[in-house]
C-alpha positions as CSV (number, residue, x, y, z in Angstrom):
1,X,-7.4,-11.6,-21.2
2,X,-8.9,-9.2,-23.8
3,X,-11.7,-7.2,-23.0
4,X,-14.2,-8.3,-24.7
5,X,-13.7,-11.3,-22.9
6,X,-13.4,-9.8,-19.4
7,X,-16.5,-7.9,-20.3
8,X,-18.8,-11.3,-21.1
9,X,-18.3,-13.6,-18.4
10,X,-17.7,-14.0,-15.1
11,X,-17.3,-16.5,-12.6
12,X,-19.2,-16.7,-9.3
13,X,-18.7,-17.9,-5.7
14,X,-20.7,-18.2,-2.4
15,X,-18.3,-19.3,0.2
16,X,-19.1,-19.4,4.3
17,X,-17.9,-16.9,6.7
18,X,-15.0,-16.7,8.9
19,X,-15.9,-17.4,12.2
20,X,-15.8,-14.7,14.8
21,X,-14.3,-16.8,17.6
22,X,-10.2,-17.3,17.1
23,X,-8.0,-19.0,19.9
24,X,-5.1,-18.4,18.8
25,X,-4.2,-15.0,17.5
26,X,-1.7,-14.8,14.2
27,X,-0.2,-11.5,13.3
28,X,0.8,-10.7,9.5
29,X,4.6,-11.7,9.9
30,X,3.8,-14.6,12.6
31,X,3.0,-18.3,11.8
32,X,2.3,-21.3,14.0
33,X,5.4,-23.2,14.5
34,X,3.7,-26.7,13.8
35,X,5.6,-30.1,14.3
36,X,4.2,-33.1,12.1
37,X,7.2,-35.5,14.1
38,X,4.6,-37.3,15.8
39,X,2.5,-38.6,12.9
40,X,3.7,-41.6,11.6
41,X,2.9,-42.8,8.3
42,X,3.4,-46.2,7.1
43,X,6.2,-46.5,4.3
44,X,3.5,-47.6,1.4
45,X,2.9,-44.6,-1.5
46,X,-0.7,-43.9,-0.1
47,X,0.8,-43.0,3.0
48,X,3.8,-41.5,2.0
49,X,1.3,-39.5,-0.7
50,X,-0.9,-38.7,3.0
51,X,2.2,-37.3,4.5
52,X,3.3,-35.1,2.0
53,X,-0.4,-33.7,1.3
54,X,-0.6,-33.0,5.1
55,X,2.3,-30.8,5.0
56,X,1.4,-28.7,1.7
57,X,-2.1,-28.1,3.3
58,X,-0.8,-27.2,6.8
59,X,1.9,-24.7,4.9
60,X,-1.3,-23.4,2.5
61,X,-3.5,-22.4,5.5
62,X,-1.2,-19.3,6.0
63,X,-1.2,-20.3,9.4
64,X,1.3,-22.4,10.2
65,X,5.3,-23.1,9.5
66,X,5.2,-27.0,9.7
67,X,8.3,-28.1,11.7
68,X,10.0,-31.5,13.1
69,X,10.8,-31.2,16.0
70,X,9.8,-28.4,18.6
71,X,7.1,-26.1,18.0
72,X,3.8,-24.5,19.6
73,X,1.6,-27.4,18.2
74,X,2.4,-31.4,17.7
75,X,0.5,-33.6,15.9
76,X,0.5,-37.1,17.3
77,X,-1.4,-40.4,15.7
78,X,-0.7,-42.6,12.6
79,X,-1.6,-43.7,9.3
80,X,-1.3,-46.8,7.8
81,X,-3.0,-48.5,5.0
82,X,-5.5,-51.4,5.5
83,X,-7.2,-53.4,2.8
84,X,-8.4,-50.8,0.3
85,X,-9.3,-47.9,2.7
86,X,-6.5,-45.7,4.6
87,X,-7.2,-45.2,8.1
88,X,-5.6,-42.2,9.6
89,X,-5.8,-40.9,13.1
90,X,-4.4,-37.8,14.8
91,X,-4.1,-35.9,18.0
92,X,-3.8,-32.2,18.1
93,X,-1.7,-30.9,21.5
94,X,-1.2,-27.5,22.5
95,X,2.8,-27.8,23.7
96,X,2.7,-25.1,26.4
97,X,-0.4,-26.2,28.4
98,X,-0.7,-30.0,27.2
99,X,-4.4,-29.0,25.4
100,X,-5.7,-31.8,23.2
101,X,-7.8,-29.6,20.7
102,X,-8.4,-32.4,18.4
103,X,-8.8,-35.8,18.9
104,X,-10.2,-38.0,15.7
105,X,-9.8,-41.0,13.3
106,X,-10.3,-41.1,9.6
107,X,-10.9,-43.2,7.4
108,X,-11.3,-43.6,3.3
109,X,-10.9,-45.4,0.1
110,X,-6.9,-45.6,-0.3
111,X,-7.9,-44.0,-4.1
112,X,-9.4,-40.9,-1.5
113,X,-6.0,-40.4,0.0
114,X,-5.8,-37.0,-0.8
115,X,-9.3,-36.3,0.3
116,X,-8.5,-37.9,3.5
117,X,-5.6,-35.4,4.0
118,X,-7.5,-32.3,2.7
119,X,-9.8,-32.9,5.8
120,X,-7.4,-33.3,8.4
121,X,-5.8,-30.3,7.5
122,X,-8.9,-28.4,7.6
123,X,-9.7,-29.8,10.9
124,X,-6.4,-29.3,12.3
125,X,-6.6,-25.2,11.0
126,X,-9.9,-24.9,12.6
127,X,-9.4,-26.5,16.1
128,X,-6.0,-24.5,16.4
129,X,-7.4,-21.1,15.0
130,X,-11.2,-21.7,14.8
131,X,-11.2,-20.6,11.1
132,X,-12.4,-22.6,8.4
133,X,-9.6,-24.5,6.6
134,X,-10.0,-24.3,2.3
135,X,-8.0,-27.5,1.7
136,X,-10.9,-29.7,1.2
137,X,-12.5,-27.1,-1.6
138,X,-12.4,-28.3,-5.6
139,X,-11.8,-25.8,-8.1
140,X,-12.8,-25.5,-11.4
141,X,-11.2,-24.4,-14.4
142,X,-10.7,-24.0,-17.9
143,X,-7.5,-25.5,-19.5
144,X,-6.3,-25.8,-23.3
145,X,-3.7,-28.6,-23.1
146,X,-5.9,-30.5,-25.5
147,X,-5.6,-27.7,-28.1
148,X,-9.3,-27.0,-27.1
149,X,-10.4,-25.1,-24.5
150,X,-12.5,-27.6,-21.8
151,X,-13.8,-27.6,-18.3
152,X,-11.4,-29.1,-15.4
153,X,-11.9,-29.9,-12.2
154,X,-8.8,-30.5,-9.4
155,X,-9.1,-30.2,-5.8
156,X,-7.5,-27.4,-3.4
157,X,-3.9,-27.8,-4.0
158,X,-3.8,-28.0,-7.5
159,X,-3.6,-31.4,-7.7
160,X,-6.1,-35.0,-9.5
161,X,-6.8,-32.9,-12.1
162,X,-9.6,-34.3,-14.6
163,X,-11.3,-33.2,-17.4
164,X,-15.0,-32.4,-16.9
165,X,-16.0,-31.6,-20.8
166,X,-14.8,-32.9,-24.1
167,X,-16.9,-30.6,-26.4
168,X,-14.0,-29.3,-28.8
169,X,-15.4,-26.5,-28.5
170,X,-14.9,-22.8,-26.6
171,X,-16.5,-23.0,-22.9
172,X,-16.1,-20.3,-20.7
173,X,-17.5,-19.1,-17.5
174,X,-17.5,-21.5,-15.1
175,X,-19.2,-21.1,-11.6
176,X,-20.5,-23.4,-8.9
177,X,-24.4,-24.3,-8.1
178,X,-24.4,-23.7,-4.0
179,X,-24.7,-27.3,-3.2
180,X,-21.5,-27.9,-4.7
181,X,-23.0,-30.8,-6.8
182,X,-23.3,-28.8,-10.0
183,X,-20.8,-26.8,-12.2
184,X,-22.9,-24.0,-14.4
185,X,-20.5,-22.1,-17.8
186,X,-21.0,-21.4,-21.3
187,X,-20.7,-23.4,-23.6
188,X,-20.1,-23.1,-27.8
189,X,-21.2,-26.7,-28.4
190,X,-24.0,-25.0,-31.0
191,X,-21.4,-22.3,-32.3
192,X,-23.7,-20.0,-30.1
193,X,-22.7,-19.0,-26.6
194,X,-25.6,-21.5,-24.0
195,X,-25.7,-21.4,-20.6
196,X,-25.0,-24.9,-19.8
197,X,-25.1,-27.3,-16.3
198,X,-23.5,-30.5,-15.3
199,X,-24.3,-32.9,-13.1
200,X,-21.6,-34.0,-11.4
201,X,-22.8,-36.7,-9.2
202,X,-24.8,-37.9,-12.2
203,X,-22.6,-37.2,-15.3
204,X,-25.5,-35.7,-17.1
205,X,-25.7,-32.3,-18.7
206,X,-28.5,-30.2,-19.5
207,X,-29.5,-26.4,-21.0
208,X,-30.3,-23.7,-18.6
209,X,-30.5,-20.8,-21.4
210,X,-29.9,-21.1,-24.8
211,X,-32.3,-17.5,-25.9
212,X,-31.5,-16.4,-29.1
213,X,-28.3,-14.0,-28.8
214,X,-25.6,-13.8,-26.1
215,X,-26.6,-16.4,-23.1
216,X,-23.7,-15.9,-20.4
217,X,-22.4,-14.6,-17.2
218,X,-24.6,-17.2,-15.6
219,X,-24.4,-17.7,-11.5
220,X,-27.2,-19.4,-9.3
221,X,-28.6,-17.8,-6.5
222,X,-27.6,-18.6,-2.9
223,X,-31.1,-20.5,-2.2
224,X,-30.5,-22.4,-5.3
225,X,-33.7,-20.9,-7.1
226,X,-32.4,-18.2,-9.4
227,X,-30.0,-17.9,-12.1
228,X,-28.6,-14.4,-12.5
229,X,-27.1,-14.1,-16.5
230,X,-26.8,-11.7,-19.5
231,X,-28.7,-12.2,-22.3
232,X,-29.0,-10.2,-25.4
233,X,-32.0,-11.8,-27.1
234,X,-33.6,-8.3,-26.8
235,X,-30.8,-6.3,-28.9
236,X,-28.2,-5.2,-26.1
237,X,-26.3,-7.4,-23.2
238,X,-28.0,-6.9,-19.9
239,X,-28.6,-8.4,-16.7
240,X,-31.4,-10.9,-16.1
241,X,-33.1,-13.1,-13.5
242,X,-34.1,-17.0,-14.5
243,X,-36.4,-18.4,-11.7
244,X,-35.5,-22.4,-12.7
245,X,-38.5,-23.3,-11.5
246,X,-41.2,-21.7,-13.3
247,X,-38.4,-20.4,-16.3
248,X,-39.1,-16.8,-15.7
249,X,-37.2,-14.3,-16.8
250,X,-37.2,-10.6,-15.0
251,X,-35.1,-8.3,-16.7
252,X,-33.1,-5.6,-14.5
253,X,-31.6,-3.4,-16.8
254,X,-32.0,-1.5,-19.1
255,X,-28.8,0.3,-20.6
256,X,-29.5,1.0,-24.4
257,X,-25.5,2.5,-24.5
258,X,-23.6,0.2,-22.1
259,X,-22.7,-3.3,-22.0
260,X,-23.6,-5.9,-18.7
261,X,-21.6,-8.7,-17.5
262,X,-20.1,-11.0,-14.9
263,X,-23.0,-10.8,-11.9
264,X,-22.5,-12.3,-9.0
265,X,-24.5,-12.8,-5.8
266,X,-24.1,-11.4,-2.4
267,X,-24.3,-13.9,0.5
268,X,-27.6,-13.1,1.3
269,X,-29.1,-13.5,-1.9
270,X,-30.8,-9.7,-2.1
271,X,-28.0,-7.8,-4.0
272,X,-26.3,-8.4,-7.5
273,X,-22.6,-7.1,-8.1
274,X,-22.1,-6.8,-11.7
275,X,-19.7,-5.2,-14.6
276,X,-21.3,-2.3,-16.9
277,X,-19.3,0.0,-19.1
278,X,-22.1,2.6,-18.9
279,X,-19.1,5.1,-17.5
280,X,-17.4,4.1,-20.9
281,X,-14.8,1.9,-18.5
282,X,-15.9,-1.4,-17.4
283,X,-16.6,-0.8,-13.7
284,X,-18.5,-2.3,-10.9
285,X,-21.9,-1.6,-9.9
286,X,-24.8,-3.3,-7.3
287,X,-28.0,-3.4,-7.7
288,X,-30.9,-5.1,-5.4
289,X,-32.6,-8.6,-6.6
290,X,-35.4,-7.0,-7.8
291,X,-34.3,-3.7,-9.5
292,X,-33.6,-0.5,-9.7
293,X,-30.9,2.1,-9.3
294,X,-27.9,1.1,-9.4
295,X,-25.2,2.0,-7.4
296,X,-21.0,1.9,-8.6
297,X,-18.8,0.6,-6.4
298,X,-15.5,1.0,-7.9
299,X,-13.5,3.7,-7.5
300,X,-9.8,3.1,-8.7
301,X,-8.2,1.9,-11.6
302,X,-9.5,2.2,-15.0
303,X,-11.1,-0.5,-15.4
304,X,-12.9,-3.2,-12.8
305,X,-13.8,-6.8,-13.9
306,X,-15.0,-9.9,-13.2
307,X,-16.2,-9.4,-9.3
308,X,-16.7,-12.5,-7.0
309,X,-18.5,-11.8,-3.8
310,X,-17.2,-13.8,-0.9
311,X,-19.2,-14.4,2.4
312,X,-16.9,-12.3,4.4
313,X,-18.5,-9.6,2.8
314,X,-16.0,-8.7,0.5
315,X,-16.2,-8.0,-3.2
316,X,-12.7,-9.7,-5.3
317,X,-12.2,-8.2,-8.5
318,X,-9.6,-7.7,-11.4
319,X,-8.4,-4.2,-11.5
320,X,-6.5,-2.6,-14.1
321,X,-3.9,-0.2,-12.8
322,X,-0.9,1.0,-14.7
323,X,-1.1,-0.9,-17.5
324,X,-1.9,-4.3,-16.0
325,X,-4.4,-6.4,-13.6
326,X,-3.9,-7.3,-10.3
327,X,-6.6,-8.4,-7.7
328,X,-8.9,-6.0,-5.5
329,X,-11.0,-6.3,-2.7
330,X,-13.4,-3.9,-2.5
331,X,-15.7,-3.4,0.9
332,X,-19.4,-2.8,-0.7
333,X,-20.9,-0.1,1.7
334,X,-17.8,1.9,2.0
335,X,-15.7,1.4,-1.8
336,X,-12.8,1.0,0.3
337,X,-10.1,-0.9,-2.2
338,X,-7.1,-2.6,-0.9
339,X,-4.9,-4.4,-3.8
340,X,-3.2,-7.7,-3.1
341,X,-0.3,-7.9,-5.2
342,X,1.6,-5.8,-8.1
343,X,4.6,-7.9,-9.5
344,X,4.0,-7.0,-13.3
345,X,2.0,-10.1,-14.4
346,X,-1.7,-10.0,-14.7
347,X,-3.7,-11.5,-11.9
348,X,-7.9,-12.3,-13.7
349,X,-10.9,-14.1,-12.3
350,X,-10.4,-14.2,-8.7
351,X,-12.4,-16.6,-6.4
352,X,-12.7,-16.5,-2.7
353,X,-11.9,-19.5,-0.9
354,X,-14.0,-21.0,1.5
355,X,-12.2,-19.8,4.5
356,X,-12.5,-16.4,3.3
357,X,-8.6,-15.5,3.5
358,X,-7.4,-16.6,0.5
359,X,-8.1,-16.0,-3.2
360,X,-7.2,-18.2,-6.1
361,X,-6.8,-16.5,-9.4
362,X,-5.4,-16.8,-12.9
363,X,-2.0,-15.1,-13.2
364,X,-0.8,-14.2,-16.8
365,X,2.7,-13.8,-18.2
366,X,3.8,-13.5,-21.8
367,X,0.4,-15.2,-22.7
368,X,0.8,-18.0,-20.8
369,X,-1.8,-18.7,-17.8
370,X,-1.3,-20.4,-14.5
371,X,-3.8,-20.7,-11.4
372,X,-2.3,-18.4,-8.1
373,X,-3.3,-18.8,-4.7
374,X,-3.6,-15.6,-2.8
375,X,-3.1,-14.9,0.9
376,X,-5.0,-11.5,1.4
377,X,-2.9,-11.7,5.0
378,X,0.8,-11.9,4.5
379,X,2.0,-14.7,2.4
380,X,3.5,-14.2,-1.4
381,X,1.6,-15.7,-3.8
382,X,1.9,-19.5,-5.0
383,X,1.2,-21.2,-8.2
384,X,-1.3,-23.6,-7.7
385,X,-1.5,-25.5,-11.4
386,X,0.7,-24.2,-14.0
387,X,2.5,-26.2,-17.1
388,X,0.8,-28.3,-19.6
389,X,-1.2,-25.3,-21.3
390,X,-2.5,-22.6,-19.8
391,X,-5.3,-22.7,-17.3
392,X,-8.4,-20.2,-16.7
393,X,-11.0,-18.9,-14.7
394,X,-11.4,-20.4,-11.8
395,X,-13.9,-21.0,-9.2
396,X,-13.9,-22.0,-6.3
397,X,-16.3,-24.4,-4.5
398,X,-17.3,-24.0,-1.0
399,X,-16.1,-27.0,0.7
């Protein structure tokens, strides 16, 4: 992604904690043996689509190696199709001491099939592990397989992908409102960068910011109340505060020389993590909801882009080093960095995951742009939507 690009928008995500309690402890090089013999699915394609779903979830998490036969865990019940729903039902047994830790039936529209699966999975990972499961999170996206680049959506594995704008025109930027009912980006529809919102239980789009100038970076507050964004309506880029309420707009900077982007929330709401090149490098700086000094965060690589700061604490970046990007995760108080993965391509945009492990991200080769799921435990890292275009930015919702 060019620079200028990294330097004007950013994506933003507010995703729940991990849990403190875990029963069962998973080292780096250690997965849960898990054996899906005991489900049976009915031989119809929603079932057989159920199944398979199940098993790519299951092998997602991080946390288990899903088996037939044998095993630490078995998963007992069935699924079956009836009318137009899918009713599913499963029991989760603990082999070596005959634990049921889940016991629960399901049941959805047969065109929810994936759904349906997404859920189980996550309530399989959390009864065996007592983490939170990502499966049932959506992502959006940007993709340009129509020639144009548009707004996507598709749901935690990649897959029912479906376009969310048809503006022929660039949009950029996309983040989540915190009810997960809302997708904010920016959007060229007037041939001048708006900070747009859709609706998506509605269908209905509307303006958030359209000031004279740059209007971008955009990210709602944890609360819902505040939209942090860059506008340059008074000559430079820099960081602003939109109540949505009242329409207020509190400026908190003020960098005559430097350039702002990219903000994005803490999980409290009090703090702002943002991108400034006022060191002449973009690099990573905080700064508290209502102002003043800021404070940089980043401490290695060159250059430090497009932050996302997860509810586990930690600050996701893109971080260039040797020549190329690859994911960081910074620790806020401390800088403490620890990179995730060097394999030559370039790795843009991260997004936490709502179980606050894993890290989906834009992965770049020889121009071309696929969507990566991270594992900031052990596993490699695993292409998510690639093919068909190249695909962008993504973000994460929180369930």
């Amino acid at each position: 992604m060019k620079r200028c690009l990294l330097i004007s928008f950013c994506l933003v995500l507010i995703a729940p904690a991990i849990p403190a309690q875990v029963r069962v402890v998973k080292s780096a090089d250690r997965k849960i043996a898990i054996d899906l013999s005991g489900l049976r699915t009915a031989g119809d394609p929603a079932s057989q689509t159920f199944s398979k779903t199940l098993e790519k979830d299951l092998q997602l998490s991080g946390w288990f190696d899903p088996v037939r036969g044998g095993g630490e865990i078995r998963i007992n019940g069935t699924v079956e199709p009836s009318g137009g729903d899918l009713k599913a039902g499963c029991q989760v047994l603990r082999l070596h001491d005959q634990a049921v830790l889940l016991s629960k039936n399901y049941d959805m529209q047969i065109a929810q099939t994936r759904a349906l699966a997404h859920r189980m999975a996550d309530d399989i990972v959390e009864a065996v592990t007592g983490h939170k499961g990502f499966a049932s999170m959506r992502i959006v996206l940007i993709g340009n397989r129509t020639g144009k680049k548009e707004l996507y959506l598709c749901d935690g594995a990649g897959g029912e992908v479906r376009p969310l704008t048809g503006e022929g025109k660039i949009v950029v930027g996309p983040s989540w409102g915190p009810d997960g009912k809302s997708v904010i980006y920016t959007s060229y529809i007037r041939d001048f960068p708006d900070i747009c919102r859709i609706d998506l239980t509605r269908n209905r789009r509307e303006v958030l910011a359209n000031y004279g100038g740059l209007n971008t970076g955009s990210a709602i507050s944890p609360d819902g109340k505040d939209l942090a964004l860059i506008l340059s309506k008074d000559g430079n880029p820099e960081l602003y505060i939109k109540n949505l309420r009242s329409g207020k707009l509190t400026r908190l900077t003020n960098s005559a020389r430097a350039t702002e982007a990219s903000p994005s929330w803490s999980p409290d709401g009090q703090y702002l993590v943002y991108v400034s090149d006022h060191s002449g490098k973009p690099q990573l700086y905080i700064l508290p909801r209502e102002g003043g000094t800021p404070k940089r965060i980043s401490t290695r690589g060159t250059e430090n882009v497009a932050p996302d700061w997860g509810a586990n604490g930690l600050i996701a970046c893109s971080s260039r080093t040797g020549g190329s990007y690859t994911i960081a995760v910074i620790q806020p108080s401390s800088g403490q960095t620890t990179y995730l993965v060097s394999d030559g391509a370039d790795y843009e945009d991260p997004s936490w995951a709502p179980d606050g492990r894993h890290i989906v991200a834009a992965r770049s080769v020889n121009y071309q742009s696929s969507i990566y799921l991270l594992d900031t435990v052990s596993d490699r890292p695993v292409a998510l939507l690639q093919g068909s275009g190249s695909w962008y930015s993504p973000a994460c919702s929180a369930q």
